[in-house]
N, C-alpha and C positions, 0 to 999 in steps of 0.2 A: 489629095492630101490624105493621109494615113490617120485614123485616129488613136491615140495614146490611153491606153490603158488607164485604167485612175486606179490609184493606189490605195483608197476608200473600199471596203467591202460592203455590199449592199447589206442591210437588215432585214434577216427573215423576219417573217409575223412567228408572234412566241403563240406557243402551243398551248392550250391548256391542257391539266394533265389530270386525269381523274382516275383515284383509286379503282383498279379493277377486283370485282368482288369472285371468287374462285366458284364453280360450279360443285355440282356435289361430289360428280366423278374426281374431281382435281384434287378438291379435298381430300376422299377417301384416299388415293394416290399418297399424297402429300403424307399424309399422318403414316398409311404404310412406309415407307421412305424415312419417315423421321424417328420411326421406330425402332430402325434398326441400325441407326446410327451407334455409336459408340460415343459421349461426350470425354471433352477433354480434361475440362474440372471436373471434378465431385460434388456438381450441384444440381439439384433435384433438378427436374424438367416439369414444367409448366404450363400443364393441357387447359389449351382457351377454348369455351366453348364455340361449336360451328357459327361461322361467321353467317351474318341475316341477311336480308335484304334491303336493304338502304330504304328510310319509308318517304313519299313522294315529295319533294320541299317546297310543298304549298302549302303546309299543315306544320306551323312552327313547334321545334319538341320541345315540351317541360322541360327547364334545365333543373334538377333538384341538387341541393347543395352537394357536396362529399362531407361525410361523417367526418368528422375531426377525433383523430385516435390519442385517444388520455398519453398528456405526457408523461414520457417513463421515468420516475425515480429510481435516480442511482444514490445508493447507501453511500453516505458520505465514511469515507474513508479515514482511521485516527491515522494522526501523524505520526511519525517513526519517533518516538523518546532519544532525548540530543546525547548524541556519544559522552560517555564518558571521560572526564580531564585530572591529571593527576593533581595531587596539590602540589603548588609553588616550593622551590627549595626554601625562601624567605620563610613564607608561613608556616611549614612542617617543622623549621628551626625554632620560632618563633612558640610551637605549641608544645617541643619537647623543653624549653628553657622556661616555662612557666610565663613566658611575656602576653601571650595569646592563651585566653581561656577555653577550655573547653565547658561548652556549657550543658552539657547532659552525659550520662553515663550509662551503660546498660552489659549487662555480665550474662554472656549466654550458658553458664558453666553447666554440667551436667543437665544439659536437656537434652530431650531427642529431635533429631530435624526438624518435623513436623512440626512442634511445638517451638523450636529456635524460629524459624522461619516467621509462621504467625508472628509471635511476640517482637520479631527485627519490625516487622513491616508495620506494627499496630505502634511501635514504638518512632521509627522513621515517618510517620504518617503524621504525630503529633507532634516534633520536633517540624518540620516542615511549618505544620500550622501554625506553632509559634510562633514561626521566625526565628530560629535557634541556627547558629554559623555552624559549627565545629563542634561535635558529638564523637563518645568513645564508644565503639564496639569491643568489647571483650569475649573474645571464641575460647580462650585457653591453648594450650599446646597440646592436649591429648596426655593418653598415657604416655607414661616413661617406659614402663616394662615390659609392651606388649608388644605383637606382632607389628611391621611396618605398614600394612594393610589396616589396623586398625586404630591407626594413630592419627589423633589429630582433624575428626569425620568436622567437624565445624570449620575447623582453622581451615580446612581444604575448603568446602561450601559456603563459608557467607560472601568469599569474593566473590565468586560464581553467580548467588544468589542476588547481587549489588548488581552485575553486569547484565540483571534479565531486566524488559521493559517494565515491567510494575514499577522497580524499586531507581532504573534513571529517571523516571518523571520526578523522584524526591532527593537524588543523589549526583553530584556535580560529580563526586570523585571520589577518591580510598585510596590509602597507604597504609604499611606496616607503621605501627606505632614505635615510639621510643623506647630504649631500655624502661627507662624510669613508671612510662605509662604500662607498662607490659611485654614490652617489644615484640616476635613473633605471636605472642597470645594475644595480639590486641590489634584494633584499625584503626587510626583517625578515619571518620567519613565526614565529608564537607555537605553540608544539606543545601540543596536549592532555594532560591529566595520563590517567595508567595510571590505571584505577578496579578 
């Protein structure tokens, strides 16, 4: 009678497998060789020193801790100041019909930037603190008679200046004011509430 194959594979004895350590020759080799490689990324290459001789495992090694590297601080980052939102048709009605007060005033007339600017910001800064809603900026229209280039250096800048981050962490929003208020020489700006 014929014996039948078994469909079970025997189990080899498993190997054990032990780091081989390179000789010097091999080493020197190696590092010639790796020297002349060309890498692929652009990242430094990292020369380990020549590898030792394993020391005899009858003589347990010191384990000594690993240094623990100071956690890095990262600068906490300011948030982005919230976009700007126009005012409500209601409310802009509401503040050119006298029904909605305005509760502060401030007239940038005849200054020079530098000096508008400061005084918007030291003035919006205080209005904020209050708690004051609806405040007027008055820019003026500029000359009348002058060149188109020199007409107007406020009326053109304080919106500009409303729209940098310093001045939306105190400002929700800005429109042309009313006739009555001033109309192109003037803004309602709506002040952010104290949180």
């Amino acid at each position: 009678m014929k014996r039948r194959p078994s469909s079970t594979i025997p189990e080899l004895p498993v190997l054990s497998r032990r780091k081989r350590v390179l000789s010097e020759e091999e080493h020197a080799l190696w590092e010639s060789v790796a020297k002349q490689v060309k890498p692929l990324r652009k990242r430094p290459r990292i020369i380990k020193p020549p590898a030792t001789l394993p020391e005899p495992e009858s003589a347990p090694r010191p384990v000594s801790p690993k240094p623990m590297a100071p956690p890095r601080i990262i600068p906490a980052s300011r948030p982005e100041p919230p976009p700007l939102a126009p005012i409500g048709r209601r409310e802009r009605s509401q503040l050119s019909r006298g029904r909605k007060e305005i509760d502060a005033r401030i007239d940038l007339h005849g200054m020079t930037q530098i000096r508008a600017h400061r005084v918007l910001l030291t003035f919006l800064q205080r209005a904020h603190g209050d708690g004051l809603t609806f405040v007027l900026v008055i820019t003026g229209k500029g000359k009348v008679g002058g060149a188109e280039s020199e007409r107007g250096v406020l009326r053109r800048q304080v919106p500009q200046w409303l729209s940098l981050p310093e001045f939306r962490t105190l400002v929700v929003g800005f429109e042309e004011a009313h006739i009555g208020h001033g109309g192109e020489g003037a803004l309602y700006v709506r002040v952010r509430r104290v949180r």
